[in-house]
Backbone as a printed PyTorch tensor [residue, N CA C, xyz], in Angstrom:
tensor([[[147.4190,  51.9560,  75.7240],
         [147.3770,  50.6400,  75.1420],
         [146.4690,  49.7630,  75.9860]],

        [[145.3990,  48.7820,  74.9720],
         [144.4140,  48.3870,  75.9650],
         [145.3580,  46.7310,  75.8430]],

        [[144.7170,  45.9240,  77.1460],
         [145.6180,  44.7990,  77.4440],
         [144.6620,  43.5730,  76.2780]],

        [[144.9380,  43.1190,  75.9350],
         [145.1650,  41.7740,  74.9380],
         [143.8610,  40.4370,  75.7740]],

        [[142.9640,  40.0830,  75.5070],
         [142.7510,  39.4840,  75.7840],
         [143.0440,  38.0280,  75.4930]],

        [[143.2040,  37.2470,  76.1920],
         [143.8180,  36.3100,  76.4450],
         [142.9250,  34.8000,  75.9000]],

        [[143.6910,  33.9910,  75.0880],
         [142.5750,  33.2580,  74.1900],
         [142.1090,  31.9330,  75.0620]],

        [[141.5920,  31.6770,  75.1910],
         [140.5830,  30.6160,  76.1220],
         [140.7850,  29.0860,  75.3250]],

        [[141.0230,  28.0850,  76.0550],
         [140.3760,  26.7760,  75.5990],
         [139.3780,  26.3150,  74.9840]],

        [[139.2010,  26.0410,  73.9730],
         [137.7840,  26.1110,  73.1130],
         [136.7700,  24.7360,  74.3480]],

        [[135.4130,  25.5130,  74.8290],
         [134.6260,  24.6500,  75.3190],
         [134.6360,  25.3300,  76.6500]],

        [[135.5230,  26.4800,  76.7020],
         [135.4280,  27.3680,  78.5210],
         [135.0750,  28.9340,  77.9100]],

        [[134.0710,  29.3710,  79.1290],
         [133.9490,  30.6930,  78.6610],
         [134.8180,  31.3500,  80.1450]],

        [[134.5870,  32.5010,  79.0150],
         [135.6300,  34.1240,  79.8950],
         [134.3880,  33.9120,  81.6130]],

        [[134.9510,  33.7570,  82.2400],
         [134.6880,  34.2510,  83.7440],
         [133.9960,  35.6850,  83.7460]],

        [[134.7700,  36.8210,  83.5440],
         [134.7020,  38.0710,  83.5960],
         [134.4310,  38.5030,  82.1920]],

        [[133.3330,  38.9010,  81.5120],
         [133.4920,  39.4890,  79.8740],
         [134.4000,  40.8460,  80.4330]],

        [[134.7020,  41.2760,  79.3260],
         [136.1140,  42.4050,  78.7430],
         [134.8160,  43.2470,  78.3780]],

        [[135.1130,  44.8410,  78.9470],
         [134.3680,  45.6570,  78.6960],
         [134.9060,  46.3720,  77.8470]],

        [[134.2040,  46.7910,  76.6960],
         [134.4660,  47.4410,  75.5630],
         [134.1330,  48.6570,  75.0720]],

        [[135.5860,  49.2660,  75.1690],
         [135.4000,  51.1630,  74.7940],
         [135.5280,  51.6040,  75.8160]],

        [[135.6630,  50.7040,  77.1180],
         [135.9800,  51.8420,  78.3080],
         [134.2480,  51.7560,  79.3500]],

        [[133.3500,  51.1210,  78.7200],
         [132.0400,  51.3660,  79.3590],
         [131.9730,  49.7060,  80.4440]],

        [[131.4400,  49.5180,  81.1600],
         [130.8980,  48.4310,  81.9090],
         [129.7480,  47.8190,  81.1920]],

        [[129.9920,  46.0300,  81.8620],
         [129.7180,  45.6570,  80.7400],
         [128.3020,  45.5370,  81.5990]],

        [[127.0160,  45.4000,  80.7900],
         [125.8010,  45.1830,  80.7230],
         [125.2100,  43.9900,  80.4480]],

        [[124.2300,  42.9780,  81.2850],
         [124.1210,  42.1020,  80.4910],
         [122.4300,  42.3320,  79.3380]],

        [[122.4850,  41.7710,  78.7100],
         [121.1440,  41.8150,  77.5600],
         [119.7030,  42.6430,  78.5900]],

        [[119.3930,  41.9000,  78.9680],
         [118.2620,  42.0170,  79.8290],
         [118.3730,  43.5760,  80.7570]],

        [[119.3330,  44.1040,  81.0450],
         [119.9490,  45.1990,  81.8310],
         [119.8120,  46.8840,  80.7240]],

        [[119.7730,  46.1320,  79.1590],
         [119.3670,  47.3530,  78.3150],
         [117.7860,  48.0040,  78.4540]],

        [[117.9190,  48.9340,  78.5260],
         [116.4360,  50.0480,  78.3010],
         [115.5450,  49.0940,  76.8020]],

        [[114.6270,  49.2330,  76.6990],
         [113.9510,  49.4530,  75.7770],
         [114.0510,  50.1840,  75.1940]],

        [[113.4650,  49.8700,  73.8170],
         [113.5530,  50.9010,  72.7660],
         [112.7710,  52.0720,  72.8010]],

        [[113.0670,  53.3000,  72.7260],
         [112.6010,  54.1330,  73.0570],
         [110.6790,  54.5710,  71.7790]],

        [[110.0720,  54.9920,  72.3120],
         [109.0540,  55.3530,  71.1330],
         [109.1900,  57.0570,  70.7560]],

        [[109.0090,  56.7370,  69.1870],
         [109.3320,  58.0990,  68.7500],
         [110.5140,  58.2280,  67.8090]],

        [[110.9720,  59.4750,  67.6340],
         [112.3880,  59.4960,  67.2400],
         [113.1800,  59.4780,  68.0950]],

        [[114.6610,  60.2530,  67.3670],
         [115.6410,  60.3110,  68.2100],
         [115.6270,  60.8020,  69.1370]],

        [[114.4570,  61.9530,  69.4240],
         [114.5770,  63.2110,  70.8830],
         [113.9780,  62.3980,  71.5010]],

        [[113.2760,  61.5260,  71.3910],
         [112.4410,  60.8220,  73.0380],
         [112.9410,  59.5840,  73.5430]],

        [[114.2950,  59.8070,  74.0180],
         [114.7260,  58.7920,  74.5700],
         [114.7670,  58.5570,  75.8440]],

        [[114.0280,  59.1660,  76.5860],
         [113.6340,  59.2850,  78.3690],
         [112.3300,  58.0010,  78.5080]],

        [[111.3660,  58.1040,  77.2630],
         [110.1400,  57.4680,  77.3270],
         [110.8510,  55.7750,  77.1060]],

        [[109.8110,  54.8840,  77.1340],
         [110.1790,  53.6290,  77.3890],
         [109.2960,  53.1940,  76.4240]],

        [[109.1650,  52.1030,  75.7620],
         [108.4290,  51.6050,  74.8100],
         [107.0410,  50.9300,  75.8510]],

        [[105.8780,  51.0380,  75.2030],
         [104.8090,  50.2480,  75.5590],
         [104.4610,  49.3330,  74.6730]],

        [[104.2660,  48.1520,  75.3550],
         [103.9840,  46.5460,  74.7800],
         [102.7210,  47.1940,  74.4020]],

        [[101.5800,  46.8180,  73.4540],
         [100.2500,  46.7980,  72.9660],
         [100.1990,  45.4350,  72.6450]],

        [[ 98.9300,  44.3410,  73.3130],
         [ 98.5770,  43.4910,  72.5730],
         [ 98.1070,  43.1550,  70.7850]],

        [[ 98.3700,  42.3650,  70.6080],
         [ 97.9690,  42.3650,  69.2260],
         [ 96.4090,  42.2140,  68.8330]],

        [[ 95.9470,  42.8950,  67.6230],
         [ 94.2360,  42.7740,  67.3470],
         [ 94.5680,  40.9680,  67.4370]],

        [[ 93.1980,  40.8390,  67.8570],
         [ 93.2870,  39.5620,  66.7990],
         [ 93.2400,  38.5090,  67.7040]],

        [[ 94.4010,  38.8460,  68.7350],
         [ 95.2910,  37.5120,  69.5280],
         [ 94.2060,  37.0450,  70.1720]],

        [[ 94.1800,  35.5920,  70.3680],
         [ 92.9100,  34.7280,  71.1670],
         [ 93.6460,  35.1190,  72.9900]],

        [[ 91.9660,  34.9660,  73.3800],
         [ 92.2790,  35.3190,  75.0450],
         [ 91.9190,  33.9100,  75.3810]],

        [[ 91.5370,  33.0870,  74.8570],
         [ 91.3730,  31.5660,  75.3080],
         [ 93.1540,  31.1060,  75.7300]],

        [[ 92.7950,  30.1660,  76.9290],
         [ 94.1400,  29.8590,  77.4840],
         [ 94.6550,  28.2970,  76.9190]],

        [[ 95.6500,  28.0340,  76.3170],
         [ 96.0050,  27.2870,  75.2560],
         [ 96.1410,  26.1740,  75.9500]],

        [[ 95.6630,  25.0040,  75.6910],
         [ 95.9780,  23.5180,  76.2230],
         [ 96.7250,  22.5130,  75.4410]],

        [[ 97.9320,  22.6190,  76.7890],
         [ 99.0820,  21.8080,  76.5910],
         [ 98.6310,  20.3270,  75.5630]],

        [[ 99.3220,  19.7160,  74.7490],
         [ 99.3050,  18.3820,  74.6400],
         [100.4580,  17.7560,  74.5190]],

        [[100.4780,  16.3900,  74.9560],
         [101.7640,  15.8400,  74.9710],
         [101.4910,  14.2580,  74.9820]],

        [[101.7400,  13.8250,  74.1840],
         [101.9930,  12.2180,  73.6920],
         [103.4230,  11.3680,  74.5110]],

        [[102.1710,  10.5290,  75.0710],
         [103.6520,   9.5610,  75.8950],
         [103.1300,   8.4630,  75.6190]],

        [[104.1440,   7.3710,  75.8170],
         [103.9800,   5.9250,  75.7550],
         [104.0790,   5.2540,  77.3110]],

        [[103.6080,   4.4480,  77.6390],
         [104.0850,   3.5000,  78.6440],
         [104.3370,   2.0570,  78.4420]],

        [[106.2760,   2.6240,  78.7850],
         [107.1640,   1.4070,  77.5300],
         [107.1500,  -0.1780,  78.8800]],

        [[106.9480,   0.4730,  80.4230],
         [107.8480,  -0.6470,  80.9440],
         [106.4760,  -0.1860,  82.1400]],

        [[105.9490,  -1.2670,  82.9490],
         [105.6500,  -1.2810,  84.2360],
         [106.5540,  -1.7700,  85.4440]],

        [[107.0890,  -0.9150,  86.3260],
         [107.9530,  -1.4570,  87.3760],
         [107.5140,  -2.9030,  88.0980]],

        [[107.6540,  -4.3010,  88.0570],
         [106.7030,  -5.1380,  88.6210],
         [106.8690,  -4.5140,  90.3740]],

        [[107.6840,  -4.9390,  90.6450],
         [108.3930,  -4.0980,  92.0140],
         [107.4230,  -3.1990,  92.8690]],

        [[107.5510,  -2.1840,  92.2520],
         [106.1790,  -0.8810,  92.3880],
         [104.4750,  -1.7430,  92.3950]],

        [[104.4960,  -2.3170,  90.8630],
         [103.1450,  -2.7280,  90.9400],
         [102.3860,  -3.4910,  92.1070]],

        [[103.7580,  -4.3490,  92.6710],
         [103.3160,  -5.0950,  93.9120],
         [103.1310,  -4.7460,  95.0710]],

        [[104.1070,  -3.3320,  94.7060],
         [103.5960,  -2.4370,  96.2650],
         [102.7890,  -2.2710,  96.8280]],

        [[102.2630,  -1.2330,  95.4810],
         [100.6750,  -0.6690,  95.1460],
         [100.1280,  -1.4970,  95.1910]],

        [[ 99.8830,  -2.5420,  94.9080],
         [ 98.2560,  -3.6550,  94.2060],
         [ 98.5610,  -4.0840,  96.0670]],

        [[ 99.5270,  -4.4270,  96.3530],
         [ 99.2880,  -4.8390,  98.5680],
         [ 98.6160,  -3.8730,  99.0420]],

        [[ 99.0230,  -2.8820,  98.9440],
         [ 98.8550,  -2.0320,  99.6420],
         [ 96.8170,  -1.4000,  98.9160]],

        [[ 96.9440,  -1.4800,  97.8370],
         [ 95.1620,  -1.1890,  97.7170],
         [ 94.2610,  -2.4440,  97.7980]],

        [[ 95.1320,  -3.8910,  98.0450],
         [ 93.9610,  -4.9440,  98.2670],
         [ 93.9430,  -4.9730,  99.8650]],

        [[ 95.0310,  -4.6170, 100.8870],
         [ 94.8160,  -4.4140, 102.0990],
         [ 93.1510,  -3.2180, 102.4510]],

        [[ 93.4420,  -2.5890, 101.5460],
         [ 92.5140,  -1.4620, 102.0060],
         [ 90.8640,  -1.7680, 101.6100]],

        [[ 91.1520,  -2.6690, 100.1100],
         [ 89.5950,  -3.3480, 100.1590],
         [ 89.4000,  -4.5080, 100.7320]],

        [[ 90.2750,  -5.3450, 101.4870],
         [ 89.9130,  -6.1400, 102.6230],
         [ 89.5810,  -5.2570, 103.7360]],

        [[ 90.2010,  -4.2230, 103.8540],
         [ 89.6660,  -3.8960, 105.2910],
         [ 88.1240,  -3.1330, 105.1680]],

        [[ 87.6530,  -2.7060, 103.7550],
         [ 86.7150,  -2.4850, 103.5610],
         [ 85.4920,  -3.2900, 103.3680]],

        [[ 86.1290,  -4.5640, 102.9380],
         [ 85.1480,  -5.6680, 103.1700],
         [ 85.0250,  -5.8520, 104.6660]],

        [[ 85.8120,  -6.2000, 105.6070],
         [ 85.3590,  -6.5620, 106.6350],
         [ 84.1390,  -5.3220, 107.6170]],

        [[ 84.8160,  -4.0810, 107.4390],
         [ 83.9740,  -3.2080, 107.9030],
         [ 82.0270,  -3.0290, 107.2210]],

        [[ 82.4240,  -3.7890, 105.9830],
         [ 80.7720,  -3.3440, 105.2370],
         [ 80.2890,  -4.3930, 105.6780]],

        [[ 81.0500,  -5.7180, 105.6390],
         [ 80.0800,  -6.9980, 106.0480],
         [ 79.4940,  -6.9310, 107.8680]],

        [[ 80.3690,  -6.0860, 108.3930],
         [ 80.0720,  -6.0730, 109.4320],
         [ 78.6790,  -5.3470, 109.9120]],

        [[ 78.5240,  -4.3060, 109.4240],
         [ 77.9250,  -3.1840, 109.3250],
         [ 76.3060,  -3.9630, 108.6490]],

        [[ 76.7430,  -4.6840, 107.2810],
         [ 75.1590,  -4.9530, 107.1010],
         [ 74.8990,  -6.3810, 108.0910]],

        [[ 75.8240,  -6.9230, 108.8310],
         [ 75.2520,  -8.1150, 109.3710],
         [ 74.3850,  -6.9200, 110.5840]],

        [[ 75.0050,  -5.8650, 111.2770],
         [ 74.1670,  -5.3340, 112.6030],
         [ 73.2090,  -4.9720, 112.1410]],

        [[ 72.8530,  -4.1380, 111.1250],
         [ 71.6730,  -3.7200, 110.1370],
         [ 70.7560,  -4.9170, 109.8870]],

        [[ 71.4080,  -6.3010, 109.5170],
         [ 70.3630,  -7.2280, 109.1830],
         [ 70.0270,  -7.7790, 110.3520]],

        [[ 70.2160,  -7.7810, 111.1690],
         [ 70.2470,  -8.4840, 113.3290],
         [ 69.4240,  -7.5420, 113.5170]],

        [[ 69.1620,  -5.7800, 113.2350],
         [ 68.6960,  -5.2610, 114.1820],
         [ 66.9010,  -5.0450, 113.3540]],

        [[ 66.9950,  -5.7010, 111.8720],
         [ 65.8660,  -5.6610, 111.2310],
         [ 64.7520,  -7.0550, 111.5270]],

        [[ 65.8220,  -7.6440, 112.1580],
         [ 65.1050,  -8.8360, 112.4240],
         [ 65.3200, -10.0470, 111.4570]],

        [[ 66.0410, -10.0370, 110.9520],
         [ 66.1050, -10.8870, 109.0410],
         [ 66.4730, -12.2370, 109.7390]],

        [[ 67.5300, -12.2020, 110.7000],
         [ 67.8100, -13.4950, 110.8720],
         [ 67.3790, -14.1980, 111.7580]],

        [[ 66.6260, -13.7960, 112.8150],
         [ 65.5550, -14.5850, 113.5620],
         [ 64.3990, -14.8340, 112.3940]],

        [[ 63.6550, -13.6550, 111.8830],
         [ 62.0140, -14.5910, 110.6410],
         [ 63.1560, -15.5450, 110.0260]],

        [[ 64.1640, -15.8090, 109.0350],
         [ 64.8660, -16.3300, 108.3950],
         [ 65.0620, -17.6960, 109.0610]],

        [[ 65.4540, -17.5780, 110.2920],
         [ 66.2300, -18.9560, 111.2060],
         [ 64.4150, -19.3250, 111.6140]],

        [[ 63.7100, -18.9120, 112.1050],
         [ 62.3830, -19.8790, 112.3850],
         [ 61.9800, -20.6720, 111.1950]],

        [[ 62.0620, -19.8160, 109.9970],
         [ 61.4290, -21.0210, 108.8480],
         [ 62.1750, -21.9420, 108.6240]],

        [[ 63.2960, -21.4140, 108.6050],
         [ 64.3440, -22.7980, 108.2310],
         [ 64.2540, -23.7350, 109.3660]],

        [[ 64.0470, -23.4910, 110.5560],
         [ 64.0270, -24.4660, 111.7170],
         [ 62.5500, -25.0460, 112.0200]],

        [[ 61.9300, -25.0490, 111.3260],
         [ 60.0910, -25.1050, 110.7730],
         [ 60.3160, -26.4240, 109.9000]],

        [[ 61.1440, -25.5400, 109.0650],
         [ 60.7410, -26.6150, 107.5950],
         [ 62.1830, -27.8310, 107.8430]],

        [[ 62.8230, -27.6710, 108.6750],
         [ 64.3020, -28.5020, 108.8580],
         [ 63.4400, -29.3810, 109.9730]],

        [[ 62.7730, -29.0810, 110.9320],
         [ 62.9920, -29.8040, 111.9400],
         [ 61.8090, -30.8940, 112.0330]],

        [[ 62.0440, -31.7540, 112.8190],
         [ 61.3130, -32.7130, 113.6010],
         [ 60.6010, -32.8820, 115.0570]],

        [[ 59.7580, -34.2130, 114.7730],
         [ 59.1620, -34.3160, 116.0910],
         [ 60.0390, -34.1020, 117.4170]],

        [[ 61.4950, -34.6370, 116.8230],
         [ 62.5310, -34.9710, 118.0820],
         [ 63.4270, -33.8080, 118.1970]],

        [[ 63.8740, -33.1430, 117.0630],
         [ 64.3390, -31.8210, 117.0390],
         [ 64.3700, -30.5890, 116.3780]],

        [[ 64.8590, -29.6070, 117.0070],
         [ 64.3050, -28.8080, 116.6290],
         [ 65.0100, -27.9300, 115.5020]],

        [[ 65.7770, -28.3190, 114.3600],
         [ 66.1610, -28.2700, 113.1790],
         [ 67.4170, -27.2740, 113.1030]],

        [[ 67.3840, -26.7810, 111.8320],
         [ 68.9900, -25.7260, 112.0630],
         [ 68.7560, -24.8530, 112.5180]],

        [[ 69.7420, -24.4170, 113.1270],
         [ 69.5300, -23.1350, 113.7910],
         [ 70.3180, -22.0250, 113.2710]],

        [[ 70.0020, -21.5320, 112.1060],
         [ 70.4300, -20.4220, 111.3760],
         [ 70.8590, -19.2860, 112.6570]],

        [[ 70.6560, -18.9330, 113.4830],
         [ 71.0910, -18.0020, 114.2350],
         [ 72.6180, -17.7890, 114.7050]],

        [[ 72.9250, -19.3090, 114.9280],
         [ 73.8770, -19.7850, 116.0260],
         [ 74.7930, -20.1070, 114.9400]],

        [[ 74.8110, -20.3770, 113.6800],
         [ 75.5580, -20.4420, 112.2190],
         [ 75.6480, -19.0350, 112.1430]],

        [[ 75.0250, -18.3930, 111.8130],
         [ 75.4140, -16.7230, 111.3950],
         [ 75.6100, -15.6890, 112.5860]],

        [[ 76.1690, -16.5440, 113.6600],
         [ 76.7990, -15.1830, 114.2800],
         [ 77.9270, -14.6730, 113.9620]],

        [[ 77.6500, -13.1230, 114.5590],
         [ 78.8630, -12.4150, 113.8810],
         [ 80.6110, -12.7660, 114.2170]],

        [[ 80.8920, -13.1920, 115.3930],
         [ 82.4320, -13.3500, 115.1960],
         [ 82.8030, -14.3390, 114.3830]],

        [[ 81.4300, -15.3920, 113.8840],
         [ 81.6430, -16.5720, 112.4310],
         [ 81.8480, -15.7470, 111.2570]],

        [[ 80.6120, -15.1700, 111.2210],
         [ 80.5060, -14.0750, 109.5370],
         [ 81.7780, -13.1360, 109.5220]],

        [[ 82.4150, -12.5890, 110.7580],
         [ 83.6600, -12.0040, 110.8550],
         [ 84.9630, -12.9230, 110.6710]],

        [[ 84.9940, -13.6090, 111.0750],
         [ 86.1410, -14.9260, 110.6210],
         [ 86.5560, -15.0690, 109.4640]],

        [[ 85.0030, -16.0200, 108.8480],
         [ 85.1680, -16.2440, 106.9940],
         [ 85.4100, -14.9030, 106.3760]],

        [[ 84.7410, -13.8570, 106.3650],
         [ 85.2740, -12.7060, 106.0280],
         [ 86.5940, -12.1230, 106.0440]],

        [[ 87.6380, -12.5340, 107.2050],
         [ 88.6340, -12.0220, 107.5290],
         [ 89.2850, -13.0450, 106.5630]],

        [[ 88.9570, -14.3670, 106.3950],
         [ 89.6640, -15.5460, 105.7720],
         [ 89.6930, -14.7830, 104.1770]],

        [[ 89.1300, -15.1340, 103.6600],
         [ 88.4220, -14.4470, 102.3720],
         [ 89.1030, -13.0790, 101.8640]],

        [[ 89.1700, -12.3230, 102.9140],
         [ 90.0610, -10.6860, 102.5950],
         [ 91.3490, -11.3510, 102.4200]],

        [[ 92.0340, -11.5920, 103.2830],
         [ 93.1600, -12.2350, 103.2680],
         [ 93.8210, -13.2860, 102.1610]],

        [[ 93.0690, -14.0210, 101.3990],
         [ 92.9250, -14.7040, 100.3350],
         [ 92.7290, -13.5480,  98.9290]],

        [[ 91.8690, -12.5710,  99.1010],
         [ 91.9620, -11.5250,  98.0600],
         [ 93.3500, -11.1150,  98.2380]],

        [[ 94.1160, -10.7450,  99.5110],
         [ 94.8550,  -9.8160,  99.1450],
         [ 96.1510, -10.8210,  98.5760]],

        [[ 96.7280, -11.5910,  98.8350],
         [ 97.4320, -12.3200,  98.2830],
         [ 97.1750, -12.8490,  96.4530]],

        [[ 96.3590, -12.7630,  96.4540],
         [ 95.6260, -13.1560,  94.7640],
         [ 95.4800, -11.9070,  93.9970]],

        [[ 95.5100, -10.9480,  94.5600],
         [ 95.3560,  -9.5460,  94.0820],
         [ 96.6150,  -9.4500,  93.7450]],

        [[ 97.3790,  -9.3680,  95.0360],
         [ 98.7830,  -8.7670,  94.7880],
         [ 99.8050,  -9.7600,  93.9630]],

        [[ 99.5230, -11.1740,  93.6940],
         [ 99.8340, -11.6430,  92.4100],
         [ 99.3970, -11.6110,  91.1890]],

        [[ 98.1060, -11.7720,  91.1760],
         [ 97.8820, -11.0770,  89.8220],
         [ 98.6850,  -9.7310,  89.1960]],

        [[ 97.9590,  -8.8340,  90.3460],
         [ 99.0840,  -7.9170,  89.9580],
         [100.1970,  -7.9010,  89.1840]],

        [[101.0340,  -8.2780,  89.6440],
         [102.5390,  -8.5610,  89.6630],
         [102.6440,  -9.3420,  88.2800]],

        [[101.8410, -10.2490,  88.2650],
         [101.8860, -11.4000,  87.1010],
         [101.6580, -10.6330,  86.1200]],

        [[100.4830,  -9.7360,  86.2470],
         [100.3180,  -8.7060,  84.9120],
         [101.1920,  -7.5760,  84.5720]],

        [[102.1850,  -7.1430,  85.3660],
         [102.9060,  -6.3290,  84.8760],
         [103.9800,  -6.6700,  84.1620]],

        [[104.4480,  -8.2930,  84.6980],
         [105.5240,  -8.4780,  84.1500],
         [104.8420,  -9.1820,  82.4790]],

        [[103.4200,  -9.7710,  82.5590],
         [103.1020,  -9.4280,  81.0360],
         [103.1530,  -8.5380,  80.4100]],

        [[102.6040,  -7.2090,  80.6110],
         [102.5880,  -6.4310,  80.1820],
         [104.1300,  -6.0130,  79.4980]],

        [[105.0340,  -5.9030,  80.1310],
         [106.1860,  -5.6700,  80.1910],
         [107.0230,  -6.5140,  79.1550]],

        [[106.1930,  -7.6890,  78.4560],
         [106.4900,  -8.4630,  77.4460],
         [105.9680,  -8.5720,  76.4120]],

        [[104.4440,  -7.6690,  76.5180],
         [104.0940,  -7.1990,  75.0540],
         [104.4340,  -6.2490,  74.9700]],

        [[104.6720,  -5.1040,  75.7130],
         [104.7110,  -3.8740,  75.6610],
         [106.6150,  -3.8200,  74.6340]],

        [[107.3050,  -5.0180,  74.7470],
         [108.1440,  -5.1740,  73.7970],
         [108.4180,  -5.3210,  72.6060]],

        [[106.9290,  -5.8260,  72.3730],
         [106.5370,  -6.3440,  70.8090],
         [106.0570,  -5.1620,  70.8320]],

        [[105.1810,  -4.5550,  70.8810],
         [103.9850,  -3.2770,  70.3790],
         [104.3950,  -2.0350,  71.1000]],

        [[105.7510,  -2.2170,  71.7630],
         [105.7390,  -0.7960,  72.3320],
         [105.3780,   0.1020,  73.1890]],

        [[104.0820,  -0.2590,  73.8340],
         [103.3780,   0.0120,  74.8510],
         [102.1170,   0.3980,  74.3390]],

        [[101.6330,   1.0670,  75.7340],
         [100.1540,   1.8190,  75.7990],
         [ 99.9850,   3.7020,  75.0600]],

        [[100.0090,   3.6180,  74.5490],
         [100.4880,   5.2790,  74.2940],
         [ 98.8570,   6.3860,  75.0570]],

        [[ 99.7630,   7.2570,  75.5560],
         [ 98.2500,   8.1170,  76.4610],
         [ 98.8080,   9.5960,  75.8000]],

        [[ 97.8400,  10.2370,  75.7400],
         [ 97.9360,  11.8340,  75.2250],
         [ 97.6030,  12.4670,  76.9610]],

        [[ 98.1630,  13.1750,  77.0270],
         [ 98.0370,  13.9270,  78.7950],
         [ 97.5160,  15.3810,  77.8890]],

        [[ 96.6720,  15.9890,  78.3360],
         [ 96.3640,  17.4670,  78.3030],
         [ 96.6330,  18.5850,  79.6850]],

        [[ 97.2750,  19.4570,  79.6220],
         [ 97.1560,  20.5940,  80.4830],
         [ 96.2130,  21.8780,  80.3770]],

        [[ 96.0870,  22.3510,  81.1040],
         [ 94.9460,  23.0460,  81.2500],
         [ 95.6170,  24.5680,  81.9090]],

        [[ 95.4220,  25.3200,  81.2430],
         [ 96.4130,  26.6960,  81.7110],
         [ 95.9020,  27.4360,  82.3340]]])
């Protein structure tokens, strides 16, 4: 007499499946393939053959998304954190073409004419040199970055939380993403 299996709570499965006929149980994946041939060739294993026909091109994903909400939070992170980096890129380029323009000579020919055509019998006019030195041109520059990054990183911010208020009416931006296999 075989023992009774025992009826379960609907929504729980058996722990252990109940092996049936006396054999151990197997799961799906653990069966042989189908054998090729008839009934006598059951040692051989089936071979997959591609199909005529089938494309060898590798299939690209598509997938349709919307962008319903911009985090303002995030946006302000990001937008600090990439206007820090083009202030610091401003200060390094302005720096760079002021030594380039000093070592071409631009602002001495530049500062004589202006101190030519500025000046007088009694003096001797502007002195473009002593105005455009570099820890000045480095200053306003540093002023100026610093003024971007604060105006950046509100804008920013200001635009997401617009966004975030049409994107209520219309739903958002919708983007198609492709993968590439």
């Amino acid at each position: 007499m075989q023992p009774q299996p025992q009826p379960q709570p609907q929504g729980q499965q058996q722990s252990q499946p109940q092996a049936q006929g006396g054999y151990p149980y197997h799961p799906p994946q653990a069966y042989p393939s189908p054998a090729v041939g008839g009934p006598g060739d059951a040692g051989q294993q089936a071979v997959r053959r591609p199909r005529t026909g089938a494309r060898t091109v590798p299939r690209t994903r598509k997938a349709r998304l919307r962008v319903a909400k911009a985090d303002p939070w995030s946006v302000m992170k990001v937008s600090f954190l990439l206007s820090i980096a083009l202030g610091i890129c401003t200060i390094v380029a302005v720096a760079v073409l002021w030594v380039v323009m000093d070592a071409m000579g631009v602002f001495s020919t530049v500062g004589a004419t202006i101190s030519e055509a500025t000046g007088s019998n009694d003096s001797n006019g502007f002195d473009l040199q002593s105005f455009l030195s570099l820890p000045r041109v480095l200053m306003f520059t540093s002023i100026i970055a610093v003024i971007d990054v604060v105006l950046a990183t509100a804008l920013a911010t200001l635009g997401a939380f617009i966004y975030n208020l049409s994107a209520g009416f219309v739903g958002g931006v919708e983007l198609t993403l492709a993968e590439d296999e």
